[in-house]
C-alpha positions in Angstrom: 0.0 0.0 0.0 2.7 2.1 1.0 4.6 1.4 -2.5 1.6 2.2 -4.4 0.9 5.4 -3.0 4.8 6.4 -3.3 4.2 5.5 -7.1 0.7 7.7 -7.1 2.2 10.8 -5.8 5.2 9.9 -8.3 3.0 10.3 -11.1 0.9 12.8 -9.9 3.9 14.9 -9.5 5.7 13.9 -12.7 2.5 15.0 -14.5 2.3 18.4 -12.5 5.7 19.1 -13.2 4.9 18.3 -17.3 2.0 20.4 -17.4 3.9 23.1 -15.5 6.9 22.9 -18.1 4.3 22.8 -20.9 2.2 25.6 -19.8 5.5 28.1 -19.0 6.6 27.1 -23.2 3.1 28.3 -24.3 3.0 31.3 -22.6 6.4 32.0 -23.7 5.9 31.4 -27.2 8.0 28.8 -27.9 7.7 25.7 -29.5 9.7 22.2 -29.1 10.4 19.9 -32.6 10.1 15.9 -31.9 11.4 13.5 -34.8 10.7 10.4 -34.9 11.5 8.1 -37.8 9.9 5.1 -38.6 11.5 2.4 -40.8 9.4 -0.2 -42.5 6.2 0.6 -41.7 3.5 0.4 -44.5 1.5 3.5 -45.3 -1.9 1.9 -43.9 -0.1 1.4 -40.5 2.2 4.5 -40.9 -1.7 6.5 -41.0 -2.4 4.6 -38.2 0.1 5.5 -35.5 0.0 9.5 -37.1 -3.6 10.2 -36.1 -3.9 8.1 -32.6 -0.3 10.3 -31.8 -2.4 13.2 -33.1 -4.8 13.1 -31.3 -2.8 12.4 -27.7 -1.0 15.1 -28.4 -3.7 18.0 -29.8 -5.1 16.6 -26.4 -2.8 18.4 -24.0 -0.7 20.7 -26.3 -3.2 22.7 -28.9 -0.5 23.7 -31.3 0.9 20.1 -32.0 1.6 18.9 -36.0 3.4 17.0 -38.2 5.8 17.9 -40.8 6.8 14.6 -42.3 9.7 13.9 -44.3 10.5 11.0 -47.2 13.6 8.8 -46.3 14.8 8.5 -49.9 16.9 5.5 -48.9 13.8 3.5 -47.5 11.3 4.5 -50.4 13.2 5.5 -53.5 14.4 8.4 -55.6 10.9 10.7 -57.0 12.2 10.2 -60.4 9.6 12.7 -62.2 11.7 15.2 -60.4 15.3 13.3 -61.2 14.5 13.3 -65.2 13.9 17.4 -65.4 17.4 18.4 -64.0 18.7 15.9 -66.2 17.4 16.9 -68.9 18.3 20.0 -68.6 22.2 19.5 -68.0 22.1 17.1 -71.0 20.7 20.4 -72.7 23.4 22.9 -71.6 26.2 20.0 -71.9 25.4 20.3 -75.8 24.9 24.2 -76.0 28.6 23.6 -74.3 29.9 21.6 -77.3 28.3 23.8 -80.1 30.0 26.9 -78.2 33.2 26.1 -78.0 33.5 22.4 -79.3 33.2 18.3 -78.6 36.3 18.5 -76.7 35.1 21.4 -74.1 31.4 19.9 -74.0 33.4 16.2 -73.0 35.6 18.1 -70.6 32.6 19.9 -69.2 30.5 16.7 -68.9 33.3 14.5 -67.2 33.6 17.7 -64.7 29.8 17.4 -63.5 29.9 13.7 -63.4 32.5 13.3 -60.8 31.0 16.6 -58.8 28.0 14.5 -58.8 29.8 11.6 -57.9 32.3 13.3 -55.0 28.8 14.2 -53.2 27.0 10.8 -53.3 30.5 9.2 -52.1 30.3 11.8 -49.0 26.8 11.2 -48.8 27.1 7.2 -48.7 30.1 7.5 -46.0 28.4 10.3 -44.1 24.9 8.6 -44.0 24.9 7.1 -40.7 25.0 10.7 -39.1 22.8 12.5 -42.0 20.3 10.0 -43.9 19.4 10.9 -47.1 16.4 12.9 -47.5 13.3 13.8 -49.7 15.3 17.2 -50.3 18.2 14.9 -51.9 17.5 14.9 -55.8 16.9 18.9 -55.9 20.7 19.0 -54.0 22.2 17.2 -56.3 20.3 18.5 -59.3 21.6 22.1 -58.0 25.1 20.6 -58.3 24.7 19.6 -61.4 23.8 23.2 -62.5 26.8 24.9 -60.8 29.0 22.7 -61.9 27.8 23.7 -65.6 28.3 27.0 -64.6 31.9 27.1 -63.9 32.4 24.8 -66.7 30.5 26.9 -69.0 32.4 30.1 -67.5 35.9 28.2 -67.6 35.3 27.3 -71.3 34.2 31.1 -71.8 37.3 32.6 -70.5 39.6 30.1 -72.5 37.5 31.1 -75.4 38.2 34.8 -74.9 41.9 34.5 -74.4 42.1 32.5 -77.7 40.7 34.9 -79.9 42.7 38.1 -78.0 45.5 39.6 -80.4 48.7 37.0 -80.3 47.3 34.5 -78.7 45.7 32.6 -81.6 48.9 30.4 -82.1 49.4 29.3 -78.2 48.5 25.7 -77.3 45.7 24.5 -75.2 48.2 23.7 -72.4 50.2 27.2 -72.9 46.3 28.7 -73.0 44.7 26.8 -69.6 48.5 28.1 -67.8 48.3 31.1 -68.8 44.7 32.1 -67.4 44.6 30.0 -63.8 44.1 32.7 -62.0 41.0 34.2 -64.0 39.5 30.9 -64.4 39.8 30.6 -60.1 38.2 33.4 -60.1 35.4 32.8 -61.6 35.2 29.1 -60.2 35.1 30.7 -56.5 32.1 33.4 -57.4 30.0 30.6 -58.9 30.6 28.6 -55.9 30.7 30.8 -53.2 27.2 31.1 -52.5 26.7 26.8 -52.8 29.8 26.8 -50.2 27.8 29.2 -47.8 24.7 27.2 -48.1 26.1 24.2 -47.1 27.7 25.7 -44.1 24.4 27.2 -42.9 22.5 24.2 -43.7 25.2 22.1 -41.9 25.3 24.5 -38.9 21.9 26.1 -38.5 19.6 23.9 -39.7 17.5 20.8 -38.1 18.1 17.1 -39.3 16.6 17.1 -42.9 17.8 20.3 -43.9 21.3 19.3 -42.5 21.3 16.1 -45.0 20.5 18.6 -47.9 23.7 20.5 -46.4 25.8 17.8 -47.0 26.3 17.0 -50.5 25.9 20.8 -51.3 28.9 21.4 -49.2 31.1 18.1 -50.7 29.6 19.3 -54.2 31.1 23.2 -54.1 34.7 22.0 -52.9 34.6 19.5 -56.0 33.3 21.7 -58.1 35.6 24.5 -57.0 38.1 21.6 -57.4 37.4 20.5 -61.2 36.9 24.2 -62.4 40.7 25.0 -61.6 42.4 22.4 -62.3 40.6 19.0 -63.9 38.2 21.0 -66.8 41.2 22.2 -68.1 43.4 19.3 -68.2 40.9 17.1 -69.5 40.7 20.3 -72.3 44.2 19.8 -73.3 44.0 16.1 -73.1 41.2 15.7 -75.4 42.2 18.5 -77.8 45.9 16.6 -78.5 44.1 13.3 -79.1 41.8 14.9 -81.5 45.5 16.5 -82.7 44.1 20.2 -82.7 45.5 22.6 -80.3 
């Protein structure tokens, strides 16, 4: 008897002490986010669990809701929303080689694949801290765009220093050495604002927009990296094979 009304008073002061905690948040105006993540559950079930947890919690706190988010590793990549970025970087990728040739459009398109590929490699070793959310395509579809970009503005500066006075006789190698520094340049403006977004997302944000922070971050340093130093190469490389300059 004794036990059972220790564990009464327990309770009843537990619960006091809850509805005290939960009544000082209101009337401060703040709010608490919960995430919970459930793995294999089927919708019918999933449904299930949301509006009996709904409606406990609308019972005491008047303000609850849910914000739910995908886990793309559990049910798959949207693809209607993969195949649109796609297309679109298959689009610039051959404005890129009618521009300023096959070999710049190859170079261009080797640069983007391995951007894409450095931030699903960070993403895959990362994931047990950050999983891979809803928000994931659109991340890596932005990558895809910036890293068309700086290949686009890399190709463009090459470009302009060919056809300057005396340089139309220089080789592709003598031409990517002699304009480093203006092709970093424009590599870090593209990127700069990709790099800051991943820091904030990384830093500020909560869980799902953390795993969006993640590849954009891994994606600017690799794009950064293949702007400055791999488009070109691969430039040179694929211009002596083809034996132009």
């Amino acid at each position: 008897e004794t036990a059972t009304t220790d564990e009464t008073s327990a309770t009843d002061e537990t619960t006091a002490t809850d509805e005290t905690a939960a009544t000082d948040e209101t009337a401060a105006g703040g709010m608490t986010d919960v995430e919970f993540r459930v793995l294999g559950a089927d919708a019918a079930s999933l449904e299930g669990a949301q509006e009996a947890l709904l409606t406990a919690l609308t019972s005491r706190y008047a303000g609850a809701r849910f914000v739910s988010a995908q886990d793309v590793s559990a049910a798959g990549l949207p693809m209607a929303e993969v195949w649109a970025p796609l297309a679109g970087c298959l689009l610039a990728i051959v404005y890129l080689a009618i521009r300023f040739g096959l070999s710049s459009g190859a170079a261009a398109l080797a640069a983007c694949l391995l951007d894409i590929l450095t931030a699903l490699a960070v993403c895959a070793i990362f994931g047990w801290a950050l999983p891979v959310e809803s928000g994931f395509p659109a991340a890596i579809a932005l990558i895809a765009i910036i890293s068309l970009l700086c290949g686009a503005l890399t190709l463009s500066r090459y470009h302009e220093a060919r056809r300057a006075p005396g340089n139309a006789r220089l080789t592709a190698e003598q031409l990517v050495a002699e304009n480093t520094r203006a092709v970093a340049g424009r590599a870090i403006s593209a990127t700069a604002p990709l790099l800051l977004a991943g820091v904030c997302m990384l830093i500020l944000g909560p869980a799902g927009v953390r795993a969006m922070g993640l590849p954009l971050l891994a994606g600017a340093v690799s794009i950064l990296s293949t702007a400055t130093g791999l488009t070109g190469r691969l430039l040179i490389a694929l211009r002596a094979r083809r034996g132009g300059k």
